[in-house]
C-alpha positions in Angstrom: 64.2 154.7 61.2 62.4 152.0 62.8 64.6 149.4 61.5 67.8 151.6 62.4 66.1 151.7 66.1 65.7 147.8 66.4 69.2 147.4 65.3 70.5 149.6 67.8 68.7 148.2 70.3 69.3 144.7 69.9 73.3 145.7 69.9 72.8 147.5 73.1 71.0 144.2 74.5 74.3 141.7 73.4 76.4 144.1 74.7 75.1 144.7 78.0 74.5 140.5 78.3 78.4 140.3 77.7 79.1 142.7 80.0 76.9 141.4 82.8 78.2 138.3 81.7 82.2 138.9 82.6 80.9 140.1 85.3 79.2 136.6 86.9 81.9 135.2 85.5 84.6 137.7 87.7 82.4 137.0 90.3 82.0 133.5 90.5 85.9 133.4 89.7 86.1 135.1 93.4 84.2 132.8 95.0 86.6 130.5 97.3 87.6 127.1 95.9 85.3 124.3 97.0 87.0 120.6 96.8 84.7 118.1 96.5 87.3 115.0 98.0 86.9 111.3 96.8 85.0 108.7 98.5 85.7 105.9 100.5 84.4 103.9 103.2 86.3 104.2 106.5 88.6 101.6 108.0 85.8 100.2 110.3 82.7 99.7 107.7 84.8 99.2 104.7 85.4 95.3 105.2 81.4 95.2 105.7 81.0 97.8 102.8 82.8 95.2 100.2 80.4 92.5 101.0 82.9 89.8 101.3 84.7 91.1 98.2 87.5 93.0 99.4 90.2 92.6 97.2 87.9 93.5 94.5 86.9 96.4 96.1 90.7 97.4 97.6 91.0 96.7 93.5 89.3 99.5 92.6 89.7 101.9 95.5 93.2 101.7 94.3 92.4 102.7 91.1 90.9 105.5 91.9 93.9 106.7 94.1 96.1 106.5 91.6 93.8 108.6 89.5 93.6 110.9 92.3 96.9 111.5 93.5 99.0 113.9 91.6 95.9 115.8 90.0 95.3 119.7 90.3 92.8 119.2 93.3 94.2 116.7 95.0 94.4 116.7 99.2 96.3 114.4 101.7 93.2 114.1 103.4 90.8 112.8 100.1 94.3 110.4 99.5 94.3 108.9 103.4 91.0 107.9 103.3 91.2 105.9 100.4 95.0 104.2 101.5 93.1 103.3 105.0 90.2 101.9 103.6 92.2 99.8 100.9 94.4 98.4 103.8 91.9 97.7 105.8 90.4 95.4 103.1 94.3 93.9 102.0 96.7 94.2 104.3 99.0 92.3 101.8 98.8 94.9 99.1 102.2 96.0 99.4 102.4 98.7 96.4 99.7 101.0 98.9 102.4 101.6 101.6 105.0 103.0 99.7 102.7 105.0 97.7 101.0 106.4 101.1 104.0 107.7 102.5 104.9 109.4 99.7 101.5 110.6 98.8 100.7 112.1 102.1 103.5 114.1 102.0 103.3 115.6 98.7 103.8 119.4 98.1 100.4 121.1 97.6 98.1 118.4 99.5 98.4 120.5 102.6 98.6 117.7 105.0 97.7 118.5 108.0 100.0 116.9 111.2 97.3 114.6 111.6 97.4 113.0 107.8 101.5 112.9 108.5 101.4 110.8 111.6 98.7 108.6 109.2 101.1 107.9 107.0 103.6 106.6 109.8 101.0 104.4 111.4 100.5 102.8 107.7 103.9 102.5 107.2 104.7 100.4 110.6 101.8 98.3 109.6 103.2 97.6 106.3 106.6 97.3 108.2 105.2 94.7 110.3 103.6 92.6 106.8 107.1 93.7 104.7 109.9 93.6 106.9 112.3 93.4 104.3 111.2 96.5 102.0 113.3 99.5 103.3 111.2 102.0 101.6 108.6 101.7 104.3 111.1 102.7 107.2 113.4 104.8 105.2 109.9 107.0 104.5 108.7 106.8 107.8 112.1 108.4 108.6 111.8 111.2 106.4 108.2 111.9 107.5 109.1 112.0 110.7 112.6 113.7 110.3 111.5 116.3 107.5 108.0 116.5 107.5 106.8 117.0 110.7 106.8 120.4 112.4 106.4 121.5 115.4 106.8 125.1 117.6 107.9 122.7 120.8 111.3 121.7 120.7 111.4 119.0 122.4 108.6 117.6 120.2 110.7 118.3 117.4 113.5 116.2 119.1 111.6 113.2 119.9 110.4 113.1 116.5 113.8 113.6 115.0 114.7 110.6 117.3 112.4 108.3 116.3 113.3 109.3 112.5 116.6 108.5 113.0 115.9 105.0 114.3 113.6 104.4 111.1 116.4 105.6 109.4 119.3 103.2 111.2 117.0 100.0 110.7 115.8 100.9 106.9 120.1 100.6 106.2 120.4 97.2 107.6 118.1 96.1 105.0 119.4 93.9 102.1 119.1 97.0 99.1 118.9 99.8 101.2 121.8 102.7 100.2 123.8 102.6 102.9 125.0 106.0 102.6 121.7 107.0 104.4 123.9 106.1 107.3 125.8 109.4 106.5 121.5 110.7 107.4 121.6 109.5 110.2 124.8 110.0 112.1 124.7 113.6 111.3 121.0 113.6 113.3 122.4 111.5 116.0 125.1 114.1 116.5 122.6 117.0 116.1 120.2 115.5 119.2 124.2 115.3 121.3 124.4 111.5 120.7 128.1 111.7 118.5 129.2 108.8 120.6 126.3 106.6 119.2 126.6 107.7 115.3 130.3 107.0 115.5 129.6 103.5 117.2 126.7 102.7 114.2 129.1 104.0 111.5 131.9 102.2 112.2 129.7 98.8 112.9 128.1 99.5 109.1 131.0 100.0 107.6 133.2 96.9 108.4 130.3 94.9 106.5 129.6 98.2 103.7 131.1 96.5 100.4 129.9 98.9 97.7 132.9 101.3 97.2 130.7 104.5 97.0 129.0 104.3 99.6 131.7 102.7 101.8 133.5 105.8 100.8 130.7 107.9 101.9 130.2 106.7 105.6 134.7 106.8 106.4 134.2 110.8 105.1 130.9 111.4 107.6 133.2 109.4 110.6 136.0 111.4 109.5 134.1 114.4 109.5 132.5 113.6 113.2 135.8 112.3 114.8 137.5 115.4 113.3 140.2 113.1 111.5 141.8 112.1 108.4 139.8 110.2 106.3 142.5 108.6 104.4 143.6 107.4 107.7 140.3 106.3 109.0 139.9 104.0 105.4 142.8 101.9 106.2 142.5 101.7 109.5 138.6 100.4 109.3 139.9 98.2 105.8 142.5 96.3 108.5 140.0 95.8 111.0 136.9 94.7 108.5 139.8 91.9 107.0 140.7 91.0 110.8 136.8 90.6 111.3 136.0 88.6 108.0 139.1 85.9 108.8 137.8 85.4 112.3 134.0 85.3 111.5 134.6 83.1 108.4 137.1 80.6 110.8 134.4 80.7 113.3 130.6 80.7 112.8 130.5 80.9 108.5 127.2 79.5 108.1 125.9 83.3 109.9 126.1 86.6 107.9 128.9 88.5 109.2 126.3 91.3 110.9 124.8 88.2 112.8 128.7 87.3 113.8 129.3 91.0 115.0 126.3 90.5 117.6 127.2 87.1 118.6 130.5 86.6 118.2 133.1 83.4 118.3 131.1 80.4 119.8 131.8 79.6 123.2 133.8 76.5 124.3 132.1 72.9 125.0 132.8 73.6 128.6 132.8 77.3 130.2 131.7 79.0 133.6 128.8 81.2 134.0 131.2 84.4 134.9 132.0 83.8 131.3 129.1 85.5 130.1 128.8 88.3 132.7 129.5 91.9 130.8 130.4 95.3 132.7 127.2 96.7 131.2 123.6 96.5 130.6 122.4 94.3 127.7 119.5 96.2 126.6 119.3 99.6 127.9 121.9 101.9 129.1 125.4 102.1 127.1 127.4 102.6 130.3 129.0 100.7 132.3 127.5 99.7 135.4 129.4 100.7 139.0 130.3 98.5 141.2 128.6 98.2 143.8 130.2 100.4 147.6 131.9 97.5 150.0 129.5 96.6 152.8 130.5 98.3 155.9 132.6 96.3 158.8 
């Protein structure tokens, strides 16, 4: 009997312990989420921090983004501190721009509007290091264009605005698609400026060679103008040969996108009214009115 009792007892004992057991364990599993997020000096002390070591130490900060980023926990915020720090150390470490605009942005980091306008401020610094990668501007366009949000409109529009113009100078870039001109226009028309897209499309495709994408930007004019595409092709094909023969006959030794802003050099001997234009040079796209007669 007494060994019958002991038994029992010590059965009752494990199974109350697994009970109260799955309990702490439903209860801790209720408990909200803590996120513990990586470390990294900031901007200003990290220079100090590497103790004059700082490629060694952007070195391994980068490491440990790229561990970081793309895990179950990870946050835009725990991912911009790292990117700042590492650029404030190497400025020339061209891999961490890229990788920040796209990082920051990532679905499920929950970047807040501050982290997203981050990632823009790292990307025009790498833009000013890089001028020739068009990933920098082409993501600072989609951050800017896509990512941001905003319940003022005309918020929303000036962003949109200046992701457009990261998009425009990202396609003038040797390597760059140029169908992201197709982007572009259609957000140009969007904020009312068709006349501008049309202007920018027709420019990028008189010097567009890759068939696709030449192809692309004549349906997206077509499709603004409202006209036949077919049409538009041969039309732009005529005037892109008339442009080659005239740039090659007269300034060859500039690319043809330099020829299209400076155009056939002027003669040995010409007057000054020569180079007045009906129109602002920087600024305004309209042409200026003359001015009222002076009175009698």
């Amino acid at each position: 009997m007494l060994r019958a009792a002991a038994v029992l007892a010590a059965l009752a004992s494990i199974l109350g312990a697994r009970t109260l057991g799955a309990h702490a364990n439903q209860t801790r599993a209720d408990w909200p989420k803590s996120i513990d997020l990586p470390f990294a000096p900031s901007a200003g002390s990290a220079p100090y921090v590497s103790l004059g070591y700082r490629e060694m130490l952007a070195d391994l900060l980068w490491i440990r983004a790229i561990g970081y980023v793309g895990g179950d926990d990870d946050r835009a915020a725990g991912t911009r501190a790292l990117v700042e720090a590492i650029v404030a150390l190497d400025p020339r470490f061209e891999r961490v721009y890229p990788f920040t605009g796209a990082a920051l942005s990532a679905m499920g980091t929950e970047p807040s509007q501050d982290d997203l306008l981050a990632s823009i401020r790292l990307l025009e610094r790498g833009m000013q290091e890089f001028p020739d990668n068009c990933k920098l501007p082409l993501l600072a366009g989609q951050v800017y264009t896509v990512e941001l949000e905003s319940d003022d409109p005309e918020q929303v529009a000036r962003w949109q605005l200046e992701g457009v113009r990261y998009l425009e100078r990202a396609v003038r870039i040797k390597g760059c698609p140029r169908d992201v001109a197709t982007v572009a226009a259609h957000l140009r028309t969007k904020l009312g400026q068709r006349d501008k897209a049309v202007r920018d499309l027709r420019e990028l495709i008189l010097y567009t060679d890759h068939p696709k994408q030449r192809q692309a930007l004549v349906e997206k004019l077509a499709e603004i103008e409202e006209g036949d595409a077919a049409a538009l092709a041969y039309e732009l094909e005529v005037e892109k040969q008339r442009l080659d023969a005239e740039w090659l006959a007269n300034r060859p030794e500039v690319p043809p996108t330099m020829y299209l802003l400076l155009g056939p050099p002027l003669s040995p001997s010409f007057r000054l009214e020569d180079l007045a234009v009906d129109r602002d040079l920087i600024g305004s796209e309209a042409p200026i009115e003359p001015l009222p007669p002076l009175p009698d």
